[in-house]
NUNUZA-324080 format. One record per atom (N, C-alpha, C, CB): atom name; x, y, z; residue number from 1. Coordinates in pm, whole numbers. Glycine has a CB too. Layout:
residues N
('CA'; (X; Y; Z); NUM)
...
end
This chain:
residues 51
('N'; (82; -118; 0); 1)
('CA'; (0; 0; 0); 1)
('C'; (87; 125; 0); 1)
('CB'; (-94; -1; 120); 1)
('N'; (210; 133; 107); 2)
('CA'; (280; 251; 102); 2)
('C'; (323; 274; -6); 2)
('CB'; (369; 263; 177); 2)
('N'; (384; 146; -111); 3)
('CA'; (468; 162; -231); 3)
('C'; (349; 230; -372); 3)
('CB'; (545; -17; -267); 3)
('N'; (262; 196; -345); 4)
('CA'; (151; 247; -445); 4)
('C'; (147; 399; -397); 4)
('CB'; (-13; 161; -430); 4)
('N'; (128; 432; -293); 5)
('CA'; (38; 542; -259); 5)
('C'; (204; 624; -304); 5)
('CB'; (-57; 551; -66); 5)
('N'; (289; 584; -287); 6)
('CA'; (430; 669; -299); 6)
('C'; (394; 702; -442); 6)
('CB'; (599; 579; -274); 6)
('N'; (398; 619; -520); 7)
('CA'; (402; 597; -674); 7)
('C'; (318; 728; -708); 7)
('CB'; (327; 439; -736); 7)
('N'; (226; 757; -669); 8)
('CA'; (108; 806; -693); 8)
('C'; (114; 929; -606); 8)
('CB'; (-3; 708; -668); 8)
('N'; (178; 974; -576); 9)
('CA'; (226; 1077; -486); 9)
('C'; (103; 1131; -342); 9)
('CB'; (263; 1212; -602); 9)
('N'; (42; 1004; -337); 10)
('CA'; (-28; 973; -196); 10)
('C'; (71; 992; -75); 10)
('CB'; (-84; 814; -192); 10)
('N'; (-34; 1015; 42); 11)
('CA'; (5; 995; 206); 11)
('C'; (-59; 923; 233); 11)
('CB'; (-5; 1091; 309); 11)
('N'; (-35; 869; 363); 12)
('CA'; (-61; 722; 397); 12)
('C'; (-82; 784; 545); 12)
('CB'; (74; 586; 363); 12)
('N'; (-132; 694; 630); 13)
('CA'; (-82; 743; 764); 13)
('C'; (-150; 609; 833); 13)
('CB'; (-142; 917; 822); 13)
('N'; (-16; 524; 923); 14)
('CA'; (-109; 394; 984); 14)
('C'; (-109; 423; 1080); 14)
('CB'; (-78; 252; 982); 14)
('N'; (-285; 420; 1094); 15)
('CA'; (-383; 421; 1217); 15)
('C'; (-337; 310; 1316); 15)
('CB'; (-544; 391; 1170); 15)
('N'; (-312; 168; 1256); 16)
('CA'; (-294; 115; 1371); 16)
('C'; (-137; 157; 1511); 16)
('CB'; (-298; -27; 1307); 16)
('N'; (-74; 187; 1374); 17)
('CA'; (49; 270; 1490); 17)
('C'; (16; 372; 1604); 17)
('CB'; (151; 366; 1404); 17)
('N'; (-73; 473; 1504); 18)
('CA'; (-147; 580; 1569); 18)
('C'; (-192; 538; 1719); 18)
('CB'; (-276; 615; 1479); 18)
('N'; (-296; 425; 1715); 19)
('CA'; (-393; 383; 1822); 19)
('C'; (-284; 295; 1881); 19)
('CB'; (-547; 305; 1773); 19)
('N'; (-199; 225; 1902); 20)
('CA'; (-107; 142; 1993); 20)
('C'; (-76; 239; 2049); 20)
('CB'; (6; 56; 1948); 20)
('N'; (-32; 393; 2013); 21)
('CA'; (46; 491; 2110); 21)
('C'; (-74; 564; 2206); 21)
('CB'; (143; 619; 2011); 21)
('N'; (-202; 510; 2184); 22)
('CA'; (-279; 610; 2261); 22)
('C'; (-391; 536; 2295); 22)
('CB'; (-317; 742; 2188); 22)
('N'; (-359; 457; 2384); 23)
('CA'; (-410; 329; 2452); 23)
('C'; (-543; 389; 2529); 23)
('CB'; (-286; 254; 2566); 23)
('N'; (-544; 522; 2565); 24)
('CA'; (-685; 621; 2670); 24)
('C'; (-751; 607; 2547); 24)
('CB'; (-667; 826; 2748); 24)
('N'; (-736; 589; 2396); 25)
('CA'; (-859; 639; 2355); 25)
('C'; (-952; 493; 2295); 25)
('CB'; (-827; 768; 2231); 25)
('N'; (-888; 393; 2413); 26)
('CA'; (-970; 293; 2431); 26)
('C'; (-1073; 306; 2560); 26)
('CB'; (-883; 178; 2438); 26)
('N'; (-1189; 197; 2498); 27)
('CA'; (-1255; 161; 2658); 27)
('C'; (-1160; 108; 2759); 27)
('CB'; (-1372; 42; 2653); 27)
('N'; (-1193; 27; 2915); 28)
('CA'; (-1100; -50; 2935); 28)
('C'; (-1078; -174; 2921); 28)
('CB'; (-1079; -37; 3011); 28)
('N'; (-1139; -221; 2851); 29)
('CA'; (-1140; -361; 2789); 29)
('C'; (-1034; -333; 2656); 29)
('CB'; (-1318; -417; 2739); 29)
('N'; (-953; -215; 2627); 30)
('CA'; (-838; -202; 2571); 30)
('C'; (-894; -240; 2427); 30)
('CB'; (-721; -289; 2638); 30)
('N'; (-1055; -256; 2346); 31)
('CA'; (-1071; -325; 2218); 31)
('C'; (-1165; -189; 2173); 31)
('CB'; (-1148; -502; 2221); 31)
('N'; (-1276; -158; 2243); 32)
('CA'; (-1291; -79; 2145); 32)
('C'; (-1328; 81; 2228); 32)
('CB'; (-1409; -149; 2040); 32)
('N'; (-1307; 135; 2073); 33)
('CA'; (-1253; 303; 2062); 33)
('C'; (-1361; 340; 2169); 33)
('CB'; (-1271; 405; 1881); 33)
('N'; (-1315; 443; 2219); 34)
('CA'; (-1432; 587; 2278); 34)
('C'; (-1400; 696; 2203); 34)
('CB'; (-1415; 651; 2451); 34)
('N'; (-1488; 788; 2253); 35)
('CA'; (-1519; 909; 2155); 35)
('C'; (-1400; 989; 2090); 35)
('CB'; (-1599; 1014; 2233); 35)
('N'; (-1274; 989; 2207); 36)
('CA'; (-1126; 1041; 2193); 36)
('C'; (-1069; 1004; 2026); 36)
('CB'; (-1018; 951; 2324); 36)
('N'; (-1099; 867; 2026); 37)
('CA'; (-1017; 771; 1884); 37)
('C'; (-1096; 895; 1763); 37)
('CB'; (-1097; 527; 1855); 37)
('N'; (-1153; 955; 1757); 38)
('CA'; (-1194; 1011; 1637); 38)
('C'; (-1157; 1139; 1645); 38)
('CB'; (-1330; 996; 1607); 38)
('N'; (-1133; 1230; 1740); 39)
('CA'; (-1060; 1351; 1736); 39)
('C'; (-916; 1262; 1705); 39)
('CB'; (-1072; 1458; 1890); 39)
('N'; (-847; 1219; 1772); 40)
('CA'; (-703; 1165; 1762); 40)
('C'; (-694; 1160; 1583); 40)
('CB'; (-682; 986; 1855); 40)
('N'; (-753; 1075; 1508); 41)
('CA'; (-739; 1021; 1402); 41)
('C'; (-774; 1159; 1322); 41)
('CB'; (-822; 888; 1384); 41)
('N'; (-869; 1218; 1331); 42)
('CA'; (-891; 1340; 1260); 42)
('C'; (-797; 1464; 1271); 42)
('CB'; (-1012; 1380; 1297); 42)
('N'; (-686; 1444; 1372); 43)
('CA'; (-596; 1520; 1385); 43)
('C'; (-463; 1485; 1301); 43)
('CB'; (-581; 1528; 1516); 43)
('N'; (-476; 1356; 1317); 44)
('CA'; (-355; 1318; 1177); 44)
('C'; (-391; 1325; 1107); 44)
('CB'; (-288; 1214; 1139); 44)
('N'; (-500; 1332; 1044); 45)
('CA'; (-520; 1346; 892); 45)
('C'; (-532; 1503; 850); 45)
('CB'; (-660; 1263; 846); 45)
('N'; (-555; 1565; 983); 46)
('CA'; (-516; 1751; 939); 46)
('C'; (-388; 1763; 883); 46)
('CB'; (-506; 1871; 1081); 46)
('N'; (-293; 1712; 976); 47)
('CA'; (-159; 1737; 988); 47)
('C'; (-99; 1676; 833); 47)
('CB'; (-98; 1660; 1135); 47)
('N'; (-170; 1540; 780); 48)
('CA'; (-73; 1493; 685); 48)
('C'; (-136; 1566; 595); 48)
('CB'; (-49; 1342; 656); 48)
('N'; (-281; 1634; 588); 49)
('CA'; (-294; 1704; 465); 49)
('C'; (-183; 1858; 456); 49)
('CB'; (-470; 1741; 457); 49)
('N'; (-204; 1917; 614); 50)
('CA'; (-109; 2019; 589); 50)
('C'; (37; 2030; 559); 50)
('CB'; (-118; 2077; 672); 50)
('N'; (121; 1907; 518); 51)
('CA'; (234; 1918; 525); 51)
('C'; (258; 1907; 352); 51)
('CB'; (297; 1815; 632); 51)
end
């Protein structure tokens, strides 16, 4: 996927890296998201559009 999206002069950005580093924006059953996981994720995708 990265090698395509390069090709193609795409950004990429893996979420799952994203969410391993920010373990609060789980419930505590550590599986699924709370409300946090969607500001978080919508903030990288500001950032990779602005660069």
């Amino acid at each position: 996927m990265n090698e395509t999206a390069q090709e193609k002069g795409l950004k990429t950005i893996n979420i799952n890296s994203l969410t391993e580093q920010n373990p609060q924006w789980f419930e505590k059953d550590g599986v699924h998201p709370n409300n946090d996981v969607a500001y978080g994720i919508a903030a990288q995708i500001k950032k990779a559009l602005e660069n």
